[in-house]
C-alpha positions, 0 to 999 in steps of 0.5 A: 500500500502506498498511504495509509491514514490511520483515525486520523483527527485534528482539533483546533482550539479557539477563544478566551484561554484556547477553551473552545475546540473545534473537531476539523477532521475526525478520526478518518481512515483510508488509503491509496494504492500505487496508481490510484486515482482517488477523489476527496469530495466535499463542500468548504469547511469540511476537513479536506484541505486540513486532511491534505496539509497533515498528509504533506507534514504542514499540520500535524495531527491532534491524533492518528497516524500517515503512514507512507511506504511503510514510514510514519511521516510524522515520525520523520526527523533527519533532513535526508528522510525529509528530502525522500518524503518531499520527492515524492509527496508533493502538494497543489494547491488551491490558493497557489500565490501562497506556494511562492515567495513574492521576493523572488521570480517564479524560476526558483520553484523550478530549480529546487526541483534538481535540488530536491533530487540532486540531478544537475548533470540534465538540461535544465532549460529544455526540461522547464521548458516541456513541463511549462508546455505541458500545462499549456504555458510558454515559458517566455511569457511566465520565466524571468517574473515575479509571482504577482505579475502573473494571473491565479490561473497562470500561477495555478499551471506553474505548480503543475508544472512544477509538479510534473518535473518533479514526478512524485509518486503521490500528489495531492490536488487541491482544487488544481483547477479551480482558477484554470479557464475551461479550455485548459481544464482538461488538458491539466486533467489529462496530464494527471492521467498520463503521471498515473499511466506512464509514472505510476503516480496516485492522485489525490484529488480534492475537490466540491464537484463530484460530477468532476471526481465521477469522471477523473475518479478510481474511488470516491470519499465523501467527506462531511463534517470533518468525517468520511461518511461513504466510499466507493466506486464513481459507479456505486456512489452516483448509481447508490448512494447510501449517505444522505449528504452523498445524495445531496451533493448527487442532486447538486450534479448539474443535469447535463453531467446526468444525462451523459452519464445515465444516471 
């Protein structure tokens, strides 16, 4: 198995004193297989993101356990069992202006990349270069900026980008496509799919839109409250869904996505 997230849970305390605890994520259980495709679906607010950050090491858990490759992450401490984590766990996310320092231009983040993975006997260049044109960017029209000169969408495809260079073996995606325009959405979409085919990658997906996560999906989580309440096949959770708000967010599926799908 390549991840297994054991009863997971993180409780935030608020107020006067830290004596008010709001339950984020509760006690959640589930894994990843090498090449899987696997949705988290769920509306705002209802612990998928803070569930991604404990799986990236940026938020530690209240309790449970991320197990990756037989490793406790969180029981990680040297810089080399760091580096090997982070070559091969990488995040995108929704809000893509916080993955880049603003004093710096956008180059950097792919640079670190042939740090990360101590590679500097390769062509630099030409490799930016095709991961740029991958997600659908020329690279004389992003290299050589500064992260606010560019658009959220722009900024959106360069972790992408960022991400396809790197080549991980799980990749957790936060809302990848939110600020992307509609024509591009599908190409980043299949590049998903070519680093699952031709590199073995899984993929977390994390998004609000299950008729999305029906068609890109493996298997589907519905997250709600802070809890998986279902999980399925896209089949079994459009065709049967069992929970309540699964069947909520099944009649927020817009009709055209029912009617190409039969359901």
């Amino acid at each position: 198995m390549l991840l297994e997230v054991k009863n997971l849970t993180k409780i935030f305390t608020v107020g006067f004193l830290r004596r008010k605890e709001i339950v984020a994520v509760k006690d959640i259980s589930f894994n990843v297989k090498e090449s899987e495709f696997v949705s988290l679906v769920g509306e705002s607010g209802s612990g998928k993101t803070t569930t991604a950050r404990m799986i990236l090491r940026l938020l530690r858990p209240t309790s449970g356990s991320v197990v990756f490759r037989d490793r406790d992450v969180w029981s990680l401490r040297t810089l080399n069992d760091l580096r090997w984590y982070w070559r091969q766990v990488h995040g995108i996310f929704q809000d893509p202006f916080a993955s880049f320092n603003p004093l710096y231009k956008v180059d950097r983040v792919f640079y670190q990349v042939f740090t990360l993975l101590g590679d500097n006997d390769v062509d630099k260049e030409s490799l930016v270069n095709e991961a740029l044109k991958e997600v659908g960017l020329r690279p004389e029209e992003v290299l050589g900026r500064y992260p606010h000169e560019l658009s959220g969408g722009q900024r959106q495809r360069l972790m992408i980008a960022r991400c396809y260079l790197l080549k991980p073996k799980l990749i957790l995606a936060d809302e990848p496509i939110s600020m992307i325009d509609a024509s591009t959405r599908a190409g980043i979409l299949q590049l998903f799919s070519k680093l699952r085919d031709e590199y073995k990658t899984s993929i977390i997906f994390i998004t609000h839109d299950l008729g999305l996560a029906y068609y890109v999906s493996d298997r589907v989580l519905i997250m709600h409250k802070g809890s998986i309440v279902e999980e399925g096949s896209p089949e079994e959770i459009m065709e049967h869904p069992q929970h309540p708000y699964t069947k909520r967010l099944r009649e927020d599926v817009p009709l055209l996505y029912r009617k190409w799908s039969g359901f």
